[in-house]
C-alpha positions in Angstrom: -55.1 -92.9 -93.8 -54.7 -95.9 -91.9 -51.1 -96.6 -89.8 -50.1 -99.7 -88.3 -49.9 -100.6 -84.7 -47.1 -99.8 -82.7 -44.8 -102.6 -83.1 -43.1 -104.0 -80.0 -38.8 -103.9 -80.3 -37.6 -106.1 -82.7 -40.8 -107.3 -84.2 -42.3 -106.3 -87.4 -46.6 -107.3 -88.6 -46.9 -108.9 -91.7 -49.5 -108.4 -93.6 -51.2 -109.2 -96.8 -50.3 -107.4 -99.5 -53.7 -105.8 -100.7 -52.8 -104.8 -103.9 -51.4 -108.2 -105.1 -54.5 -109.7 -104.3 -56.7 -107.0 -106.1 -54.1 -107.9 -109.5 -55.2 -111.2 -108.8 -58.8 -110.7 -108.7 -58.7 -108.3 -111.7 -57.0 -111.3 -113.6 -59.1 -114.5 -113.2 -62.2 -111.7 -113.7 -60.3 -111.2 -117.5 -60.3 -114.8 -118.0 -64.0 -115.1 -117.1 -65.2 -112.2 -119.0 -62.9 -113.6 -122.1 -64.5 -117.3 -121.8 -68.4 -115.5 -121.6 -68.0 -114.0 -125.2 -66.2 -117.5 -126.5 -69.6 -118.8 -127.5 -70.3 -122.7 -128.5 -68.4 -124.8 -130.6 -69.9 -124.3 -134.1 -72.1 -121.2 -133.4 -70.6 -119.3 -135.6 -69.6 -115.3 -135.1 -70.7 -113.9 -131.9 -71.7 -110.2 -132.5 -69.8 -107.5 -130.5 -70.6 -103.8 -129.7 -67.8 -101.5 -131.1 -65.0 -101.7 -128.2 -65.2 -98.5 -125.7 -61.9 -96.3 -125.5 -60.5 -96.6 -122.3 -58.4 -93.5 -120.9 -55.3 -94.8 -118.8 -55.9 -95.4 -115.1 -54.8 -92.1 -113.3 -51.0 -91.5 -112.0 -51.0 -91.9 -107.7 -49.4 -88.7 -106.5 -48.1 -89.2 -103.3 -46.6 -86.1 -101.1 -43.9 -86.3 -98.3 -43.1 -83.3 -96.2 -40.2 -83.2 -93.6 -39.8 -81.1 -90.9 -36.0 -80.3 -88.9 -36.4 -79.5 -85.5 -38.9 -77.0 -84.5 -37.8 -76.7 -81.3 -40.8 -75.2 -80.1 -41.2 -72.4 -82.7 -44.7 -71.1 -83.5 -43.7 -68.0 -85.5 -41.0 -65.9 -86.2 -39.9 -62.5 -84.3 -40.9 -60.6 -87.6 -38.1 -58.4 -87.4 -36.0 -59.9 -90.8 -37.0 -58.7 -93.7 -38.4 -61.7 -94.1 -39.4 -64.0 -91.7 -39.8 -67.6 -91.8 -42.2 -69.8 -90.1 -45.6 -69.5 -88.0 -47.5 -72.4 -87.2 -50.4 -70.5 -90.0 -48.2 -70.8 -92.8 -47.2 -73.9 -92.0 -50.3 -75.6 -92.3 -51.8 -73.6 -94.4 -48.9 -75.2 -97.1 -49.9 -78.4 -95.7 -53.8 -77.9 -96.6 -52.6 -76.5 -100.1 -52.9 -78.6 -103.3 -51.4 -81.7 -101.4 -53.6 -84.3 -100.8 -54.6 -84.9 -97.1 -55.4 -88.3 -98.1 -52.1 -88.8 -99.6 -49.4 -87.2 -97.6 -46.8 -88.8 -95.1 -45.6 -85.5 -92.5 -42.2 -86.3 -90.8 -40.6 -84.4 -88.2 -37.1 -85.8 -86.4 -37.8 -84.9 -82.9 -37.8 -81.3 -81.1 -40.7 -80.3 -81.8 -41.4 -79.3 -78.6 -38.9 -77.4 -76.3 -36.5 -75.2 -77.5 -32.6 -75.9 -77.7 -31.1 -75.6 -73.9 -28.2 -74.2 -75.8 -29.9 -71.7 -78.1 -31.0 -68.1 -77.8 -34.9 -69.6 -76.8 -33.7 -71.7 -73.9 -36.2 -70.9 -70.8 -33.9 -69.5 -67.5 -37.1 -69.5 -65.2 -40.2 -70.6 -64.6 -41.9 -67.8 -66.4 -40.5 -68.7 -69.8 -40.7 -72.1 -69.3 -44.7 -71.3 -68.8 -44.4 -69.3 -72.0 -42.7 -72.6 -73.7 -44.8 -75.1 -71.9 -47.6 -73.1 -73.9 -46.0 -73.4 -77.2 -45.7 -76.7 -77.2 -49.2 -77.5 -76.2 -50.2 -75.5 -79.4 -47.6 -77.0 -81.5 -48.7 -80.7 -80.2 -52.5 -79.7 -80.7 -51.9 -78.8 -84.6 -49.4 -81.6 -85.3 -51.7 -84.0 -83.8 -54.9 -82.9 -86.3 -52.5 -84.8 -89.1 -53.9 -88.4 -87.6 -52.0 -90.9 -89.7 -50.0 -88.9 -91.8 -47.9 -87.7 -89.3 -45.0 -89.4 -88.0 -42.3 -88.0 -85.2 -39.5 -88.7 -83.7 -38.0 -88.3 -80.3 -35.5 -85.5 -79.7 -32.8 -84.7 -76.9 -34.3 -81.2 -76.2 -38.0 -82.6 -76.0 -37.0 -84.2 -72.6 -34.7 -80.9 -71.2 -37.5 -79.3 -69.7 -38.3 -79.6 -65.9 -41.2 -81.8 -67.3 -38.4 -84.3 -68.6 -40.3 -87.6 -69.8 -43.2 -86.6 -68.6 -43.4 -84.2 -71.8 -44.2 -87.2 -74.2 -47.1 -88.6 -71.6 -48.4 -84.9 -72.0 -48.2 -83.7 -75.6 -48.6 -87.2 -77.3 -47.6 -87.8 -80.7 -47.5 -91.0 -83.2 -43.4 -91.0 -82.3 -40.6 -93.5 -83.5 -36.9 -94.5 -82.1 -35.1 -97.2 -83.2 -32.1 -96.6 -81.1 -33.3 -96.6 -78.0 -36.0 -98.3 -75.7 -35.9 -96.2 -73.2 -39.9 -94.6 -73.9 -42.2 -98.3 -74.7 -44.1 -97.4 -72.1 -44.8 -93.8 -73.5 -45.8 -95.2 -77.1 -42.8 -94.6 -78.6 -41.9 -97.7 -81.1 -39.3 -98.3 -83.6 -41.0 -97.8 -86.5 -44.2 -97.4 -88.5 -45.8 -98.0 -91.8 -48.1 -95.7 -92.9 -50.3 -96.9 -96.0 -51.2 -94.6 -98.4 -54.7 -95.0 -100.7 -54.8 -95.4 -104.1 -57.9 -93.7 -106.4 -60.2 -96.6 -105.6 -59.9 -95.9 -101.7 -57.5 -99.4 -101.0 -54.0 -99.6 -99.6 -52.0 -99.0 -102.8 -48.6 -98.3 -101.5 -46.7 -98.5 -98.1 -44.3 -95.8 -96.3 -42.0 -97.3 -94.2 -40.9 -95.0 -91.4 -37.9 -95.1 -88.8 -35.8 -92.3 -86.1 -32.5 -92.8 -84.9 -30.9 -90.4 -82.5 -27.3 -89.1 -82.9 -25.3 -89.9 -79.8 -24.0 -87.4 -77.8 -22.6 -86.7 -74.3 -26.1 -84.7 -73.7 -28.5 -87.1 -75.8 -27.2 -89.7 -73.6 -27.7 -87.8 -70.6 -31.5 -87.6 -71.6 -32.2 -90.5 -73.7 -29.9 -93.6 -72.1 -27.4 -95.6 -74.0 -27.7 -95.1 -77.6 -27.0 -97.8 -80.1 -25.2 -97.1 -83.2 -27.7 -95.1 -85.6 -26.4 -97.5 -88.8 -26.9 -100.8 -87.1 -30.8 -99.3 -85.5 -31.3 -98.7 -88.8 -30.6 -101.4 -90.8 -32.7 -103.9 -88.4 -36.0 -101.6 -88.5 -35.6 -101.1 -92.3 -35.5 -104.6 -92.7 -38.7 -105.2 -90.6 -40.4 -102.2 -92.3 -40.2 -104.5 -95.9 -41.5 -107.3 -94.3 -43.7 -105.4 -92.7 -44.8 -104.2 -96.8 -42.6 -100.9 -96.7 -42.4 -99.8 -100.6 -40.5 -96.6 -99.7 -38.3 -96.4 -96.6 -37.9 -93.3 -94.7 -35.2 -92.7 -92.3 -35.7 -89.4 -89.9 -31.7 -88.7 -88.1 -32.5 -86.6 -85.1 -28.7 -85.4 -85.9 -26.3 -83.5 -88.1 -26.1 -83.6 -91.8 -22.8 -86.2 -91.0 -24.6 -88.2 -89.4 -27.7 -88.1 -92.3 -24.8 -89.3 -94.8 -23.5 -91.8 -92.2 -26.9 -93.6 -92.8 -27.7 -92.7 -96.1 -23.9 -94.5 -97.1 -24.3 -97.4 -95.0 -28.1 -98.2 -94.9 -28.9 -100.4 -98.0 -32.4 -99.9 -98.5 -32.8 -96.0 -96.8 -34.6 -94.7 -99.8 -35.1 -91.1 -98.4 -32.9 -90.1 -95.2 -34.0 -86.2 -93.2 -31.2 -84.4 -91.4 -32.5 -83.2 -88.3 -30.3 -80.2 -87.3 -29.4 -78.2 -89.9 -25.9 -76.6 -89.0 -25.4 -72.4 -89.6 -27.4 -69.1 -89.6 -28.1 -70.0 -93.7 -28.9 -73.7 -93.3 -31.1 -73.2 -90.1 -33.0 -70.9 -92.0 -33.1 -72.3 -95.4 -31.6 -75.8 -94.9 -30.5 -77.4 -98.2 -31.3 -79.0 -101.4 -32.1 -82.4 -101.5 -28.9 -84.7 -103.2 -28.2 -88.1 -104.0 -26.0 -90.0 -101.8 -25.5 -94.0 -101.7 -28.7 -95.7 -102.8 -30.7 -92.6 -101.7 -32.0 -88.9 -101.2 -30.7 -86.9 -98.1 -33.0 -84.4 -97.5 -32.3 -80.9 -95.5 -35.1 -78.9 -94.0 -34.4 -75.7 -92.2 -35.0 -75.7 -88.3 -38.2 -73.9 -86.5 -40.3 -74.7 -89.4 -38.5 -71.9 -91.6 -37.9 -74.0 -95.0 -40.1 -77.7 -95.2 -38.4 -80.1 -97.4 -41.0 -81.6 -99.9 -40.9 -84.6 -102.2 -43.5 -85.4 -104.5 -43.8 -88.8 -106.0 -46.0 -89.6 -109.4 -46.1 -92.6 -109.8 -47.7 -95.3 -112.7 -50.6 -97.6 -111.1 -48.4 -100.5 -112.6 -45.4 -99.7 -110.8 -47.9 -100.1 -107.9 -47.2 -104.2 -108.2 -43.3 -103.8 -107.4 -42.2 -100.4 -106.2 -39.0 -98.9 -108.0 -36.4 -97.8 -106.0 -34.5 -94.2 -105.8 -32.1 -95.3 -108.6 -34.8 -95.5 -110.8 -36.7 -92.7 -110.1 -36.8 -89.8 -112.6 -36.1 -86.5 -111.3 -38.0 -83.8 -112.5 -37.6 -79.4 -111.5 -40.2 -78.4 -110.2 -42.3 -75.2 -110.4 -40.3 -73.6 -107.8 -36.7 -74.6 -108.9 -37.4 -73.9 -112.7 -38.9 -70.2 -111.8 -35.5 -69.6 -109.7 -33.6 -70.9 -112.9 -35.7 -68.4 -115.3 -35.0 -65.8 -112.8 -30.6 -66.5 -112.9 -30.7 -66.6 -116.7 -32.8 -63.1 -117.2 -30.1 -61.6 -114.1 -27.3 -63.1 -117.1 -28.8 -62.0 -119.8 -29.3 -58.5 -118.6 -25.3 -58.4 -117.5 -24.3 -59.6 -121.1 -26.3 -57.1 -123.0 -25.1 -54.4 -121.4 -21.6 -55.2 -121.6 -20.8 -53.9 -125.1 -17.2 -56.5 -124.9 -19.6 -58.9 -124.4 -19.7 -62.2 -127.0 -22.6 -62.5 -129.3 -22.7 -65.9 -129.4 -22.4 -66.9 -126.1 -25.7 -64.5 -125.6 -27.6 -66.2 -128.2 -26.6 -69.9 -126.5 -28.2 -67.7 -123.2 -31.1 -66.7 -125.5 -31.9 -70.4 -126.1 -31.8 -71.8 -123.1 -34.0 -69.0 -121.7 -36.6 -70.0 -124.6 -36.7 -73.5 -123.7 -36.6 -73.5 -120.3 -39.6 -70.5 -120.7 -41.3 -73.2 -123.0 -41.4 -76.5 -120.8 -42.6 -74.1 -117.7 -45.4 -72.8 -120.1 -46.1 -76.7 -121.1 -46.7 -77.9 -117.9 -45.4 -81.1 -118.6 -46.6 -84.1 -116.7 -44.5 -86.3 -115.2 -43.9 -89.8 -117.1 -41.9 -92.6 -116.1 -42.4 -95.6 -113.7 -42.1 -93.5 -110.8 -41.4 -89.1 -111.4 -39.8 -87.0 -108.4 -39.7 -83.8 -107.5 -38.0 -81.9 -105.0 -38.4 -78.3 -103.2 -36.9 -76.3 -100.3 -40.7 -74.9 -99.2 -40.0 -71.5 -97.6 -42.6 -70.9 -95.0 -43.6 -67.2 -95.8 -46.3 -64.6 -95.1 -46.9 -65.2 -98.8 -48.5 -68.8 -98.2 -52.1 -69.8 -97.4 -53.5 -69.0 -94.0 -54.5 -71.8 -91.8 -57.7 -70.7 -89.9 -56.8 -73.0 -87.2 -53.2 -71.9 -87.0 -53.7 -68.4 -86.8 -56.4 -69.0 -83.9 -53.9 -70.6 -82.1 -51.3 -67.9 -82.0 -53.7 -65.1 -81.0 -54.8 -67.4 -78.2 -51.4 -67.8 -77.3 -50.4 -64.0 -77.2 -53.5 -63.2 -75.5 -52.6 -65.9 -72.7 -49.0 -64.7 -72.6 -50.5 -61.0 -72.1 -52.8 -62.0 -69.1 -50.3 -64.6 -67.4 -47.3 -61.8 -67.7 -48.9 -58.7 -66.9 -50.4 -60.2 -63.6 -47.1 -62.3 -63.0 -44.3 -59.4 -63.4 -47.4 -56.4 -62.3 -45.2 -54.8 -59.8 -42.2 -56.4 -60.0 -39.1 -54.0 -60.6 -35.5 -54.8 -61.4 -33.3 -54.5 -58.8 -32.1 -50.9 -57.6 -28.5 -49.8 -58.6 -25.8 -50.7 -56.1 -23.8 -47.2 -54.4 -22.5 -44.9 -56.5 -23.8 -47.1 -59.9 -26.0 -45.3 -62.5 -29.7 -46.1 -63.1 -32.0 -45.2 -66.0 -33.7 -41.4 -66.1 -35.3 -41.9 -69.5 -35.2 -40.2 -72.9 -37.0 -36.4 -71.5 -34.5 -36.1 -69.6 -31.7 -36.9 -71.7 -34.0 -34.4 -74.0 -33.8 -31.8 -71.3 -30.2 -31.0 -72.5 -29.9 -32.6 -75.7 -32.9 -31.6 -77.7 -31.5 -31.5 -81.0 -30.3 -34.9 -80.5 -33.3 -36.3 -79.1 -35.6 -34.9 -82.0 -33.0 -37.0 -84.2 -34.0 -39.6 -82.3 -37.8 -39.1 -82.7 -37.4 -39.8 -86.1 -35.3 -43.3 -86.2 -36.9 -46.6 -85.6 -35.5 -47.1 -82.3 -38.2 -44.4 -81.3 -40.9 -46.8 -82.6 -40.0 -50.1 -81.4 -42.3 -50.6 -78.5 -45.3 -49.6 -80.1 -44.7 -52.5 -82.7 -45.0 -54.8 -80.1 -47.9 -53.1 -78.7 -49.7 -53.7 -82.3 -49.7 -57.4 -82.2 -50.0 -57.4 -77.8 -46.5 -58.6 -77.2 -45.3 -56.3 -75.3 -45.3 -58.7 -72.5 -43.7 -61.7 -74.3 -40.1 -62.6 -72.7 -39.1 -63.3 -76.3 -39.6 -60.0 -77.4 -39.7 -56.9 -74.8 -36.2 -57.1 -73.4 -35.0 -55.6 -77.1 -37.8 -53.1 -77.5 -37.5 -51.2 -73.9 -34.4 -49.7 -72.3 -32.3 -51.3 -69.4 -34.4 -53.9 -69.0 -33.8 -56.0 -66.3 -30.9 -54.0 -65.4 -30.2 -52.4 -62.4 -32.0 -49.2 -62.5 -34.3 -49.7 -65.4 -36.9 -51.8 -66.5 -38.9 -54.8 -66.4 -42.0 -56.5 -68.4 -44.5 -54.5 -67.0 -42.7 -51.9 -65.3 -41.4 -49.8 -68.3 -42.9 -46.3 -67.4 -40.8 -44.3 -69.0 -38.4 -46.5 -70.8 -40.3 -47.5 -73.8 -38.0 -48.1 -77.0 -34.8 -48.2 -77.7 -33.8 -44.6 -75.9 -30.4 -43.1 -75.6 -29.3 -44.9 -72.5 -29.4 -48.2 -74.6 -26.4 -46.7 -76.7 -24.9 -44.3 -74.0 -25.4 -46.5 -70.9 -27.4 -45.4 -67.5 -27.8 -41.6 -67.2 -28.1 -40.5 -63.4 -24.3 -39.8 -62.9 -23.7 -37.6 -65.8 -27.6 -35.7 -65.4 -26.1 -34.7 -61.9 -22.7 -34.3 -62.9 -22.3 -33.6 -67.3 -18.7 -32.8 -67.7 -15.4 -33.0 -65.5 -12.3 -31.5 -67.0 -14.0 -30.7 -69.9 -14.9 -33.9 -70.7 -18.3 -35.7 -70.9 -18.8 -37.7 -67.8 -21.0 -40.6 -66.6 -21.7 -41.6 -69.8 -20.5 -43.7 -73.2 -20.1 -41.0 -76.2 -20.2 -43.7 -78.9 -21.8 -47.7 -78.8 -19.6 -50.2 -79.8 -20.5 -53.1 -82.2 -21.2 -55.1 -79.3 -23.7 -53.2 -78.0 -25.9 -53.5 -80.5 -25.1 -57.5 -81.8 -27.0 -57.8 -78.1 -30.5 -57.7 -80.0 -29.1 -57.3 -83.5 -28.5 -60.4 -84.2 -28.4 -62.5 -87.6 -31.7 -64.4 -86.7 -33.7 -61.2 -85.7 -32.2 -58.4 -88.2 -30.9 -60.0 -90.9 -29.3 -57.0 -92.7 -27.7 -55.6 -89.9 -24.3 -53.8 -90.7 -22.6 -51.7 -88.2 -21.7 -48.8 -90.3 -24.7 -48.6 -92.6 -26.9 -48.4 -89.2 -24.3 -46.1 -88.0 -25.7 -43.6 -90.6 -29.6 -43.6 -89.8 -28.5 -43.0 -86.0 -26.1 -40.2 -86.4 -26.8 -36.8 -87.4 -27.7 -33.1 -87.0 -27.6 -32.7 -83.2 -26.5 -36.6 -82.5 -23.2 -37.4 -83.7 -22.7 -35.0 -87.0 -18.9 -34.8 -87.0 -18.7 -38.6 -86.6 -21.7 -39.2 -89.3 -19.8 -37.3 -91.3 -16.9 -39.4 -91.3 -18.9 -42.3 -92.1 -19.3 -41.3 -95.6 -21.1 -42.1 -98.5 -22.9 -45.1 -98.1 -25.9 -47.1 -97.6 -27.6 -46.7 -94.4 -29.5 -49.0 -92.6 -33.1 -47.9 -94.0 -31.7 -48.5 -97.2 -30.3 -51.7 -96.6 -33.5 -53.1 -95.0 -35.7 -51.4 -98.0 -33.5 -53.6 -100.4 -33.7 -56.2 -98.0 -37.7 -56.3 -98.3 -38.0 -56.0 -102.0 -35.9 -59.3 -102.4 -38.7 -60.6 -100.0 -41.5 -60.0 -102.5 -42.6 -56.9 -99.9 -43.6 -56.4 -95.9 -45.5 -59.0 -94.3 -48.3 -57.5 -92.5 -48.5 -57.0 -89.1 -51.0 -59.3 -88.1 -52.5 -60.5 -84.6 
């Protein structure tokens, strides 16, 4: 798929218009062929063969596929019930039934670094190793989609130590229109990507431009900003000189800022938020909707949920290009299944509600039946130009990409090496005078037996040998939640956790040294926490990494005989936390598996 050269500021190539001249060719050829069966004046009838049937010339499907923020992401922690992402998933969907010939890829910027803000950002030079690594794979897969991929320039791709120097050294086919702080570094305002038809020629043109949201911290890294609207509206208009058919606006920016553009950009056919704002939205993003002349699209961040558009489009629509007001939206496969899916959860309620109205079931009934009958036709799309859109979860359920998956076992096993001889030796520092340090769970188990064969049997007593499975044990991301006090005074690090594998009792109850030597005073239990409050375990039960998490419902697998019974028992009734997460999966389609 061919792309045009990098365009310097302010100027846009013309060129000709392929497909105009092909109409052209195609015509004066009809004339000819008429004239050649005309015969003579006064000849009389010219015999002709029977006419052949000709079949329609084929419908140009055409997919886009837009990216939020990956933010250096290759796969998810795995510990949701079901997680979203991994650079295998991701392009295995790309490699499955869409086109390679035929696709446009757009991603907003931060794709590279994670957010200094987030939960990912790097504090030393060893994680920043670990995400220096990432990117390189992420770069090395993004860049196999040649042409068809288009990037932007984000904030967090320049917060690294590495600051510019990042786009010199993972190099990508990136746009910004407002800023020109990174022409040297191949970064131009826009593109235009053109897109085959069925006899191998240019048939259509996607236009494609990246504004950056200002902030006090995009600023800071990227120089003055101009205002996103007026970038805009000057690259959009070189992009249809330049041939655009369909303009594509990436906003490395809030959903605000998306609508900004989208309200007062004539001629921004489809807009893509870059940051997607809250826990649901970051994972899951939101459905595409119509705003000004447009389609603001909403992708979820790290590569969780992929926004796609799918455009059918008549071959004589090819000649002028309708725009978004014209184009007819049709469900697709994915939406209608989710719609079958509400009205059997409805129609189940209603029948089993003997109050319920007859009539309004049978109007339930009908709509079921139809909407069962058009997914079982598989109707093609008709019209000038059909649309479809889909929030693409990236699941364990989705093709494999060879190449992806390669790249994330080289990655762990680099991680592995680097870490173990990096941290091999190195212990946190020792408690300070009269501060309590970590003793491990047989000791605890010395005086608390019953308690600690409770223990035995939760999954806090398995949680470092998960990581052990798929060797990342040594990954910064992941061991500090699956050991005990680590880097705490006293306790553990990424190598040195002898002894303080899982999630033992001093995670809950605090460092144990004081009350081993010294159990009670007055009676009392000393040395130690009896019970973990909320916040305790919010440090690595978070909503991105245990999605059903409830305080109470945990409280119940964690308690019991010889741990806590008189407080388990005044818990209740109620679901526990195996339950929760057993519910949790099922809604997922099932466990992904644990794979290397």
């Amino acid at each position: 798929m061919p792309i045009s050269p990098p365009r310097a500021a302010g100027l846009a190539v013309l060129r000709p218009r392929p497909r105009a001249l092909a109409g052209l060719t195609a015509l004066v050829a009809s004339a000819i062929l008429a004239c050649a069966t005309c015969g003579s004046p006064g000849s009389g009838p010219t015999k002709t063969s029977p006419a052949e049937p000709t079949s329609p010339p084929p419908r140009l499907t055409i997919d886009l596929v837009a990216f939020a923020r990956v933010m250096g992401a290759v796969a998810p922690c795995g510990c949701t019930t079901e997680p979203l992402g991994g650079l295998q998933y991701v392009f295995g969907y790309l490699g499955h039934d869409i086109d390679p010939q035929r696709r446009l890829v757009v991603e907003p910027g931060g794709l590279l670094i994670p957010d200094p803000k987030g939960p990912e950002a790097p504090h030393d030079e060893a994680a920043w190793a670990q995400a220096y690594q990432r990117a390189g794979a992420l770069q090395e897969r993004f860049a196999s989609l040649g042409g068809s991929l288009v990037a932007g320039v984000g904030a967090n791709d320049l917060s690294s130590p590495l600051a510019q120097e990042a786009l010199k050294r993972w190099p990508l086919p990136r746009v910004l229109a407002n800023s020109r702080a990174f022409d040297e570094l191949g970064v131009v305002p826009h593109r235009v990507v053109d897109i085959p038809g069925h006899d191998g020629k240019p048939a259509l043109q996607l236009g494609v431009t990246a504004v950056h949201e200002p902030s006090p911290e995009a600023v800071k890294l990227l120089g003055p900003l101009e205002p996103t609207t007026n970038a805009a509206k000057r690259e959009i208009a070189a992009m249809r000189a330049a041939g655009a058919d369909v303009v594509i606006v990436l906003v490395h920016g809030t959903r605000a800022a998306a609508v900004e553009v989208a309200e007062g950009v004539p001629g921004a056919d489809i807009v893509v938020t870059g940051i997607p704002e809250g826990t649901e939205k970051a994972r899951l993003g939101a459905p595409a909707t119509r705003v000004g002349h447009g389609w603001v699209l909403e992708p979820g961040d790290q590569a969780q949920t992929l926004a796609h558009v799918r455009l059918s489009i008549d071959p004589s629509a090819l000649a002028a290009m309708p725009g978004p007001d014209a184009w007819k939206v049709q469900p697709s496969a994915a939406v209608q299944a989710k719609e079958l899916e509400r009205l059997d959860a409805r129609l189940t309620k209603f029948r089993a509600d003997p109050s319920a109205d007859p009539g309004y079931i049978a109007r339930l009934e009908q709509e079921r039946a139809a909407l069962a009958a058009s997914m079982a036709s598989d109707t093609a799309p008709s019209g000038a130009v059909a649309v479809t859109f889909e929030q693409q979860k990236i699941t364990c359920k989705l093709p494999v990409d060879a190449a992806g998956a390669e790249a994330l076992r080289s990655y762990d096993a680099w991680v592995a090496t680097q870490n173990q001889q990096r941290f091999a030796g190195v212990k946190p520092p020792p408690p300070a005078k009269g501060q309590a340090s970590y003793i491990g769970v047989e000791q605890c188990g010395a005086c608390h037996d019953a308690a600690e064969k409770h223990w035995a049997g939760t999954r806090h007593a398995g949680a470092y040998e998960t990581l052990v499975k798929v060797n990342k044990q040594f990954d910064l991301s992941c061991v500090g939640c699956h050991v005990t006090g680590f880097r705490q005074p006293g306790g553990s690090e990424v190598v040195e956790v002898a002894g303080l594998e899982d999630v033992q009792c001093e995670v809950c109850h605090g460092p144990g040294s004081i009350h081993a030597e010294t159990p009670e005073k007055a009676g009392k239990a000393f040395g130690i926490r009896r019970e973990a409050a909320v916040d305790v375990c919010l440090g690595c039960h978070t909503a991105e990494h245990s999605d059903t998490f409830n305080y109470e419902a945990y409280l119940r697998d964690v308690l019991g005989a010889g741990h806590g019974e008189g407080r388990r028992a005044l818990l209740g009734d109620g679901p526990t936390g195996r339950e929760l997460r057993a519910a949790g999966l099922e809604k997922a389609g099932g466990a992904c598996p644990k794979q290397m």
